[in-house]
N, CA, C and O atoms as a printed pandas DataFrame, in Angstrom:
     atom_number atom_name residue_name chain_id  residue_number  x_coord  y_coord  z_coord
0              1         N          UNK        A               1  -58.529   11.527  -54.367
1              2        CA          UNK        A               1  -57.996   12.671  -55.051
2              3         C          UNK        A               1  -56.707   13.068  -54.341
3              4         O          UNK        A               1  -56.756   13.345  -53.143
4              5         N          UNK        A               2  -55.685   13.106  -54.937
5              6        CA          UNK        A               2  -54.463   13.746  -54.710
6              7         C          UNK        A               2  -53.919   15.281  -55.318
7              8         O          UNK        A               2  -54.367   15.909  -56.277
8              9         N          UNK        A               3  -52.511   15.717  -54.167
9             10        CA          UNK        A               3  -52.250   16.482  -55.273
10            11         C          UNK        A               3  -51.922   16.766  -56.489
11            12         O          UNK        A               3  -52.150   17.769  -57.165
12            13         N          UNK        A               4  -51.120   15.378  -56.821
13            14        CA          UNK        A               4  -50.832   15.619  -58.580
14            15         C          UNK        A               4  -52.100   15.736  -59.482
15            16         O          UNK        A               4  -51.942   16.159  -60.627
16            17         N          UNK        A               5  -53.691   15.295  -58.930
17            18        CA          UNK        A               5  -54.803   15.440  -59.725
18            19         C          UNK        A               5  -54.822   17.337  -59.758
19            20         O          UNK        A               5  -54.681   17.886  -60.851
20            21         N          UNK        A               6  -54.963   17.988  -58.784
21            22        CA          UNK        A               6  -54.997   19.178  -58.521
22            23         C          UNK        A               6  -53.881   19.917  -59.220
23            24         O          UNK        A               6  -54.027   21.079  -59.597
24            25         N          UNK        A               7  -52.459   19.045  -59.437
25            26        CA          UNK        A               7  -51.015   20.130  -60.134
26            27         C          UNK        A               7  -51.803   19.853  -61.884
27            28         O          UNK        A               7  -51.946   20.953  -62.418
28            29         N          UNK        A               8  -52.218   18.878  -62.650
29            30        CA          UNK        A               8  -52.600   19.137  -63.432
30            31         C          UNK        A               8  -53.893   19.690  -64.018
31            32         O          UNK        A               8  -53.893   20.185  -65.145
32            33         N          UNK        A               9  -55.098   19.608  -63.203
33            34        CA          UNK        A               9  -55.859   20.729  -62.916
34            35         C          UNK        A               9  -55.558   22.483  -63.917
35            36         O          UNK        A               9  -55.849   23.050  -64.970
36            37         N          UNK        A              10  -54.744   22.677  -62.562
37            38        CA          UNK        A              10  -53.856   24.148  -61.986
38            39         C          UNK        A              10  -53.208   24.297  -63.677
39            40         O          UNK        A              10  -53.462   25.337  -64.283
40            41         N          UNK        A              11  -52.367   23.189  -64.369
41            42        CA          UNK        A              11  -51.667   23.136  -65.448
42            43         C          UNK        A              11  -52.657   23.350  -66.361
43            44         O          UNK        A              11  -52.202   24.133  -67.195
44            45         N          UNK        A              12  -54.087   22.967  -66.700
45            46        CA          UNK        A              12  -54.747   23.139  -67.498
46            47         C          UNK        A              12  -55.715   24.666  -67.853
47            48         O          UNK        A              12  -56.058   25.240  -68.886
48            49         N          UNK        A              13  -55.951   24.967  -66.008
49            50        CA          UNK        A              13  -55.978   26.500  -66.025
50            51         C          UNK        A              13  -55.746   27.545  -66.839
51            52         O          UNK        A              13  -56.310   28.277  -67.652
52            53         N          UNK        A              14  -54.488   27.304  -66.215
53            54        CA          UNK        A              14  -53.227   28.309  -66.589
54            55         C          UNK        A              14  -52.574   28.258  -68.046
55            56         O          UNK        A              14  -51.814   29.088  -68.545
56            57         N          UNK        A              15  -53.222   26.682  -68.786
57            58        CA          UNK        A              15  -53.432   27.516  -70.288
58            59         C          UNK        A              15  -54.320   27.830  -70.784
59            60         O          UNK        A              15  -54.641   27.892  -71.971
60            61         N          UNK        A              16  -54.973   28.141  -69.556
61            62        CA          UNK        A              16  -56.709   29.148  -70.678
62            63         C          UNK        A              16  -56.150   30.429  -69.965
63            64         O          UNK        A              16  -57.139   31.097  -69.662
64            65         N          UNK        A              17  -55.307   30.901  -69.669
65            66        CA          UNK        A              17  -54.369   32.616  -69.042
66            67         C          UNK        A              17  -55.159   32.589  -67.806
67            68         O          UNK        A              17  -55.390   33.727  -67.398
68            69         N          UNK        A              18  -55.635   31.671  -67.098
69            70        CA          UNK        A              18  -55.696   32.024  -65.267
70            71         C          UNK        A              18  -54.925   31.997  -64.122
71            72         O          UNK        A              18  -54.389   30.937  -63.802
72            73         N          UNK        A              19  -54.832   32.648  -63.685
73            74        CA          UNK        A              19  -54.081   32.690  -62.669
74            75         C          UNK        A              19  -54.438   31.652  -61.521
75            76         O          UNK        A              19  -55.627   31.512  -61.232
76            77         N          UNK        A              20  -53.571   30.995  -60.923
77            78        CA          UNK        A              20  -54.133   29.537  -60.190
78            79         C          UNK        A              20  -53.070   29.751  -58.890
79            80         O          UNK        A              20  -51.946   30.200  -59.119
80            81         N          UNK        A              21  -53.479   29.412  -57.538
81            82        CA          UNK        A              21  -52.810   29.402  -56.330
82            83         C          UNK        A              21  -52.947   28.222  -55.818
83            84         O          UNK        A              21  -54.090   27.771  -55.752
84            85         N          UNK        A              22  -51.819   27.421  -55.325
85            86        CA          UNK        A              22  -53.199   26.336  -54.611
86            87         C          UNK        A              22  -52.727   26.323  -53.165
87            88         O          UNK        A              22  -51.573   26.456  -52.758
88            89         N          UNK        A              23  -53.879   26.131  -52.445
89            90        CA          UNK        A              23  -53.975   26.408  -51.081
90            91         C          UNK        A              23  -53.906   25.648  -50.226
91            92         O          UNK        A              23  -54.091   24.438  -50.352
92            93         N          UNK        A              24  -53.624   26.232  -49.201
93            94        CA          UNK        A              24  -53.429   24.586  -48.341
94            95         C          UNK        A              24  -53.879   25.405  -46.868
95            96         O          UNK        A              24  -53.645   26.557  -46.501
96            97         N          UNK        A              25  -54.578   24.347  -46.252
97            98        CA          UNK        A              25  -54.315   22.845  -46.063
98            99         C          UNK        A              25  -55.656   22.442  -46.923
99           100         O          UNK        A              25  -56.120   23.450  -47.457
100          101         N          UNK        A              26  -56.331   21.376  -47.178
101          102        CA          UNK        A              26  -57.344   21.357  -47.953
102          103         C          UNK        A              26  -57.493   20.821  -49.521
103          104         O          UNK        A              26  -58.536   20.443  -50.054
104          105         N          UNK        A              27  -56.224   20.888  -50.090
105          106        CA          UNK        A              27  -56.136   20.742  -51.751
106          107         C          UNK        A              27  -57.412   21.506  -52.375
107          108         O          UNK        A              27  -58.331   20.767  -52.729
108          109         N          UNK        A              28  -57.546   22.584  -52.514
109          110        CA          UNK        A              28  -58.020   23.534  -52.756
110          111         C          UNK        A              28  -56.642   24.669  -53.746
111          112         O          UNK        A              28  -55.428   24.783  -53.576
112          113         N          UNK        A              29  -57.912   25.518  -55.060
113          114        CA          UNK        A              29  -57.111   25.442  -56.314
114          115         C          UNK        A              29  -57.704   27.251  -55.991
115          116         O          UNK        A              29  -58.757   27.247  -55.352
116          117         N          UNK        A              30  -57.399   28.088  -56.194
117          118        CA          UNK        A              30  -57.899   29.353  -56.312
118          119         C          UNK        A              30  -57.895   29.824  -57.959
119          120         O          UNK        A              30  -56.710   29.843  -58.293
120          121         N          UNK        A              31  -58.570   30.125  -58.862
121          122        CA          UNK        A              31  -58.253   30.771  -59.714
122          123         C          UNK        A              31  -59.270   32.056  -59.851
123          124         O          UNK        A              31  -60.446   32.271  -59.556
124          125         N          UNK        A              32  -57.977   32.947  -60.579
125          126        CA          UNK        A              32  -58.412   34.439  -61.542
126          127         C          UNK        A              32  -58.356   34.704  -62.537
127          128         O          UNK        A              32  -57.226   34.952  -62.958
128          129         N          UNK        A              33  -59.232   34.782  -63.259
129          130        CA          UNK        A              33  -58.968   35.726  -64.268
130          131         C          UNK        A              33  -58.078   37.077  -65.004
131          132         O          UNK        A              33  -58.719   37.999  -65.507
132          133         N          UNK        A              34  -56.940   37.082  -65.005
133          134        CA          UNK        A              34  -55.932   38.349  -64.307
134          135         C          UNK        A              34  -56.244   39.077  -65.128
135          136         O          UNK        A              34  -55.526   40.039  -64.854
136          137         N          UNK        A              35  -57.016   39.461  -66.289
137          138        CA          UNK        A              35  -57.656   40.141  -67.369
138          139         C          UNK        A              35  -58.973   41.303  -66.064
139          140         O          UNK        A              35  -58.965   42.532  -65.995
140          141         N          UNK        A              36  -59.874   40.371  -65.280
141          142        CA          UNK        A              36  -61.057   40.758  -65.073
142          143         C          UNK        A              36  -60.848   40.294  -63.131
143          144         O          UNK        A              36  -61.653   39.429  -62.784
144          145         N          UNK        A              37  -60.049   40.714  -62.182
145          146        CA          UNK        A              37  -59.534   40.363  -61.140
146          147         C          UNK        A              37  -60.809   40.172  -59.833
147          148         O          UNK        A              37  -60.518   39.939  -58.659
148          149         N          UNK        A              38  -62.148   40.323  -60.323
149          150        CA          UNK        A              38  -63.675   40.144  -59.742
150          151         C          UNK        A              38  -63.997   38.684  -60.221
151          152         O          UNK        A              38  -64.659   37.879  -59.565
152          153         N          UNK        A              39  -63.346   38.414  -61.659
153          154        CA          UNK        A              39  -63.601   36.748  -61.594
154          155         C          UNK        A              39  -62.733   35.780  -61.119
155          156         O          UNK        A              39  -61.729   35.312  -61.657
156          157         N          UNK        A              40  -63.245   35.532  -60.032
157          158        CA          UNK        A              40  -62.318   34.359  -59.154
158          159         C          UNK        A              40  -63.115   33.261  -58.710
159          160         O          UNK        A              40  -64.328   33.415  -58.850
160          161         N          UNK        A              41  -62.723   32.199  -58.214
161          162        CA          UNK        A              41  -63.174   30.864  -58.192
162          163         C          UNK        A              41  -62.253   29.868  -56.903
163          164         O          UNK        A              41  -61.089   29.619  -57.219
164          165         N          UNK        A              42  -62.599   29.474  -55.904
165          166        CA          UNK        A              42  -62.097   28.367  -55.723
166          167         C          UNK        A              42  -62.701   27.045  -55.768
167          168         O          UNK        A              42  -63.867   26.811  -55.450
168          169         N          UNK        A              43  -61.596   25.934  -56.303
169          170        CA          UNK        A              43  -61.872   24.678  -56.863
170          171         C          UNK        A              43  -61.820   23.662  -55.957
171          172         O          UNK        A              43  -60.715   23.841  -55.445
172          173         N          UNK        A              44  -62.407   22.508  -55.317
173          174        CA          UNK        A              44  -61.865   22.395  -54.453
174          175         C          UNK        A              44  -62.472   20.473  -54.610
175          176         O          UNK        A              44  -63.394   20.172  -55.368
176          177         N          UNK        A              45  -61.694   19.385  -53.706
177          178        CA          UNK        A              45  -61.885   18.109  -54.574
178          179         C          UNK        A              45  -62.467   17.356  -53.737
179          180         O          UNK        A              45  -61.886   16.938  -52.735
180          181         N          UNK        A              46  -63.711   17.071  -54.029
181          182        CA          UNK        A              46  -64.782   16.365  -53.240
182          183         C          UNK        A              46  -65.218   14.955  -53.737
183          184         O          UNK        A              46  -66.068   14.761  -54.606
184          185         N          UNK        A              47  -64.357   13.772  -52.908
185          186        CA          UNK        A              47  -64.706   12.528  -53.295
186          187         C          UNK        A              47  -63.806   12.634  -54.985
187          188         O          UNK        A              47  -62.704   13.137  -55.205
188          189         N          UNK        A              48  -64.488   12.155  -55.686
189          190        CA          UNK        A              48  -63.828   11.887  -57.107
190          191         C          UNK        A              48  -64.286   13.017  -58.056
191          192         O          UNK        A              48  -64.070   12.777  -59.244
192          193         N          UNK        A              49  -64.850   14.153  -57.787
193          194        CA          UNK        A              49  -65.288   15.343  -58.469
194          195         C          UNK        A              49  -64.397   16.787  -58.179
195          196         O          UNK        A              49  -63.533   16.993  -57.327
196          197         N          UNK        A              50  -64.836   17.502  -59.003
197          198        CA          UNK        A              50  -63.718   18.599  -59.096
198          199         C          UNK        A              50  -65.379   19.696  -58.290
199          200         O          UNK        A              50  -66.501   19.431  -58.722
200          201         N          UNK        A              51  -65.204   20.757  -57.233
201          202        CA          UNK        A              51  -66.585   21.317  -57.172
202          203         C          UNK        A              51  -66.408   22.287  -56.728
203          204         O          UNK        A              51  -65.596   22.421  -55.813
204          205         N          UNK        A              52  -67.350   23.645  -57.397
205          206        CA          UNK        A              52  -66.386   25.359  -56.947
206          207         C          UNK        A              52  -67.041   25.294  -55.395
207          208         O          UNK        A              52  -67.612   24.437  -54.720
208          209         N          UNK        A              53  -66.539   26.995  -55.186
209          210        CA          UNK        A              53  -67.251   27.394  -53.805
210          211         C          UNK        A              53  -68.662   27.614  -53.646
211          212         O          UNK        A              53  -69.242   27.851  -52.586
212          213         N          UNK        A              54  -69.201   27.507  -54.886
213          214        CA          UNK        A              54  -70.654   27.804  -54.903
214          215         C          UNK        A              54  -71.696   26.728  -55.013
215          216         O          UNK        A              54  -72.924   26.786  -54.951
216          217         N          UNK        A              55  -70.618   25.434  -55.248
217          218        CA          UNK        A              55  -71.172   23.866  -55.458
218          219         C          UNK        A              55  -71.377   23.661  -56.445
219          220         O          UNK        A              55  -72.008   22.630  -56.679
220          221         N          UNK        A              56  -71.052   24.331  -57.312
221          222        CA          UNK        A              56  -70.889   24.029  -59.250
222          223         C          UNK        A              56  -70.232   22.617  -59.253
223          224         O          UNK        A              56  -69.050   22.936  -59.123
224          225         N          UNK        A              57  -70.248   21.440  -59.310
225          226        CA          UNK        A              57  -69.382   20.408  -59.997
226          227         C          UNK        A              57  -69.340   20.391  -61.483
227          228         O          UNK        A              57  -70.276   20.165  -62.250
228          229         N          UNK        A              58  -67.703   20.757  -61.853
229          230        CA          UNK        A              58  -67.277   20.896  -62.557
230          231         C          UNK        A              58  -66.610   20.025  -63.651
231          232         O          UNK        A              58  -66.210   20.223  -64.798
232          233         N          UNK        A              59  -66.677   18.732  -62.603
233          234        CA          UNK        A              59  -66.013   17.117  -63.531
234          235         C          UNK        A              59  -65.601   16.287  -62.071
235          236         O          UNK        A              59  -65.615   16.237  -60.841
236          237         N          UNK        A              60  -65.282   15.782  -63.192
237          238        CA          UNK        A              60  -64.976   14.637  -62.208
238          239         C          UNK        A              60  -63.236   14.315  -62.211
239          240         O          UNK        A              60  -62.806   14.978  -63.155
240          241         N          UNK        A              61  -62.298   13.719  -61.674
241          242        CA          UNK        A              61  -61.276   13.061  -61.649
242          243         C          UNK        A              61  -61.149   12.326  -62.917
243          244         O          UNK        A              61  -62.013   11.646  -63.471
244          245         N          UNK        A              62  -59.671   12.617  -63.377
245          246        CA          UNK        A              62  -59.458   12.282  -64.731
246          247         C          UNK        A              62  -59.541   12.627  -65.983
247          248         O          UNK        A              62  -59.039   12.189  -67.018
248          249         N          UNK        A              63  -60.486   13.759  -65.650
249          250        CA          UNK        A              63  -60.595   14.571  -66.830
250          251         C          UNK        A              63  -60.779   16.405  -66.353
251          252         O          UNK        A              63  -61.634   17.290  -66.394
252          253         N          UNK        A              64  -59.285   16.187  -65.889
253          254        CA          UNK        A              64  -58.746   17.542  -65.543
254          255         C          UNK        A              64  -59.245   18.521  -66.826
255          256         O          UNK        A              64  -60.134   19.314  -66.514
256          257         N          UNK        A              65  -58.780   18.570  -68.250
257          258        CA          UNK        A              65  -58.932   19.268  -69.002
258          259         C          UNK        A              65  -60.089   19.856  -69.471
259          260         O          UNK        A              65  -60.244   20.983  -69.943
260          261         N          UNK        A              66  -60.965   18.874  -69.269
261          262        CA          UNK        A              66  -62.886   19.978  -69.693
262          263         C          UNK        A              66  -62.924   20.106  -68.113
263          264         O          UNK        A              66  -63.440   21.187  -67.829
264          265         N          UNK        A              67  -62.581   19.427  -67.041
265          266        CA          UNK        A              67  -62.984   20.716  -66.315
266          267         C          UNK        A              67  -62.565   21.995  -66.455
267          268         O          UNK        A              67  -63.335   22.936  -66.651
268          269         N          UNK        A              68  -60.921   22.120  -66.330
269          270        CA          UNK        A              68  -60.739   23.488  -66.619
270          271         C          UNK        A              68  -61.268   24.204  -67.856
271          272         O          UNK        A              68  -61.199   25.432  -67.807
272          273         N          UNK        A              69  -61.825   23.616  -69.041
273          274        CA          UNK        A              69  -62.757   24.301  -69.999
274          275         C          UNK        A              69  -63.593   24.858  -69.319
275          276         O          UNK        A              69  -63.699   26.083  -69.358
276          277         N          UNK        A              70  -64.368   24.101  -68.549
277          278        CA          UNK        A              70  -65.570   25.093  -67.724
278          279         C          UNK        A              70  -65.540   26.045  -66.836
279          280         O          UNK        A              70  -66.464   26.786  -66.502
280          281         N          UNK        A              71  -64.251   26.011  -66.381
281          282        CA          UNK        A              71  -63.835   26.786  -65.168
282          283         C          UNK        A              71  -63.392   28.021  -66.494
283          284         O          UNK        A              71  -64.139   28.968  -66.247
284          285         N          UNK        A              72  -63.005   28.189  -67.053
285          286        CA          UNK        A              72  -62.695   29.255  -68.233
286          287         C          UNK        A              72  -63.767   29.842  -69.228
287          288         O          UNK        A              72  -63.718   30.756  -70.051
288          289         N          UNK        A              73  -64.885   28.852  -68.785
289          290        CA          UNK        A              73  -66.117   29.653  -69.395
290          291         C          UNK        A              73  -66.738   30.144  -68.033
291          292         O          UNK        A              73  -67.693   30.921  -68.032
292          293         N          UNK        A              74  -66.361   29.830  -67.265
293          294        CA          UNK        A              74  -67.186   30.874  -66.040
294          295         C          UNK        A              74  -66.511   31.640  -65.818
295          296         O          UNK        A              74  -66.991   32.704  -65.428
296          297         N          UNK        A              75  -65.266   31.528  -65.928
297          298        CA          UNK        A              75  -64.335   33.306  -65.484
298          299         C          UNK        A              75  -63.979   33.694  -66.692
299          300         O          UNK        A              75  -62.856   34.198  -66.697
300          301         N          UNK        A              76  -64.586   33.647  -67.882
301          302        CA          UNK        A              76  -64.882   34.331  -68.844
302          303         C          UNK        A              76  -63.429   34.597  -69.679
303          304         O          UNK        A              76  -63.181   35.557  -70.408
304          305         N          UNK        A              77  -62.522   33.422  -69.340
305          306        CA          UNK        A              77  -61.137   33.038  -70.047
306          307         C          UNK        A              77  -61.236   32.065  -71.553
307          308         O          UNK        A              77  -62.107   31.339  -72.032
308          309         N          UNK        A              78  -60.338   32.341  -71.832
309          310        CA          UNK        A              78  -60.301   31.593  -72.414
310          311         C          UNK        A              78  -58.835   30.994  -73.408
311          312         O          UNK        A              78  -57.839   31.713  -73.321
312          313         N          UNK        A              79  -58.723   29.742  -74.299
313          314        CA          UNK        A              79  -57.507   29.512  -74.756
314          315         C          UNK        A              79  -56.494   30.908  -75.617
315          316         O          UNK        A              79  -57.030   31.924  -76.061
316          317         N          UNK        A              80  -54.979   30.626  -75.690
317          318        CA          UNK        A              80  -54.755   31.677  -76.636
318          319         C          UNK        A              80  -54.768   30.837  -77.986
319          320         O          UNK        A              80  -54.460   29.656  -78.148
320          321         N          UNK        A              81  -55.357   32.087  -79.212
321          322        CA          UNK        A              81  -55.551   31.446  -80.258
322          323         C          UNK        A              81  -53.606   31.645  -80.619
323          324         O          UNK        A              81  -52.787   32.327  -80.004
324          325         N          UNK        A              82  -53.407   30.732  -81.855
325          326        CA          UNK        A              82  -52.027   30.413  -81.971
326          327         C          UNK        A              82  -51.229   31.460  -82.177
327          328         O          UNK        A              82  -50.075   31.408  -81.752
328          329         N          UNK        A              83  -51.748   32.731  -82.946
329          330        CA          UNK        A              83  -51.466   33.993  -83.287
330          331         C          UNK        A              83  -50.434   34.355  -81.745
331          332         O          UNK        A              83  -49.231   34.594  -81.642
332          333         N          UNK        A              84  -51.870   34.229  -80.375
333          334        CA          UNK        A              84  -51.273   34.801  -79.583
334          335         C          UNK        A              84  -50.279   33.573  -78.749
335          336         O          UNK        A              84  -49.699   33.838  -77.696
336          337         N          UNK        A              85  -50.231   32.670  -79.194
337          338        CA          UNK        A              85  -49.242   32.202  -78.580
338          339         C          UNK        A              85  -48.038   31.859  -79.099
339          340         O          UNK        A              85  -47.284   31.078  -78.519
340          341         N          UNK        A              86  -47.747   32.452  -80.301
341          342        CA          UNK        A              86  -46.089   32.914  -80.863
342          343         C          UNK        A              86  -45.911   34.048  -80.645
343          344         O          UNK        A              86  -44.840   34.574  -80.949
């Protein structure tokens, strides 16, 4: 796992409206909810899996995008419908 697995990650986040930091040293991903600032998460890359702080594995490598689906159903985010994104 590298960082460009983690920059698109972070990219997939941040279009379900989370707020994403990434941390270092570690490749470790922080996200918030900036709606609800109690739902937070760090992501962090274990072997070929994506896995929170609580040991949720969330996916695996390569399929950045349903992980961040899941990471947006646990911090209670979600996509903008098209309305809100014009």
């Amino acid at each position: 796992m590298n960082a460009a697995d983690l920059r698109r990650l972070a990219g997939h986040l941040r279009n379900h409206g989370l707020q994403v930091v990434a941390l270092e040293p570690g490749l470790r991903l922080h996200a918030t909810n900036p709606l609800h600032r109690l739902l937070t998460e760090e992501i962090v890359a274990e072997g070929g899996r994506y896995v929170t702080s609580f040991s949720y594995e969330i996916g695996e490598r390569g399929r950045e995008e349903e992980c961040a689906d899941r990471m947006a159903h646990l911090l209670a985010a979600s996509r903008p419908t098209r309305a809100e994104a014009s």
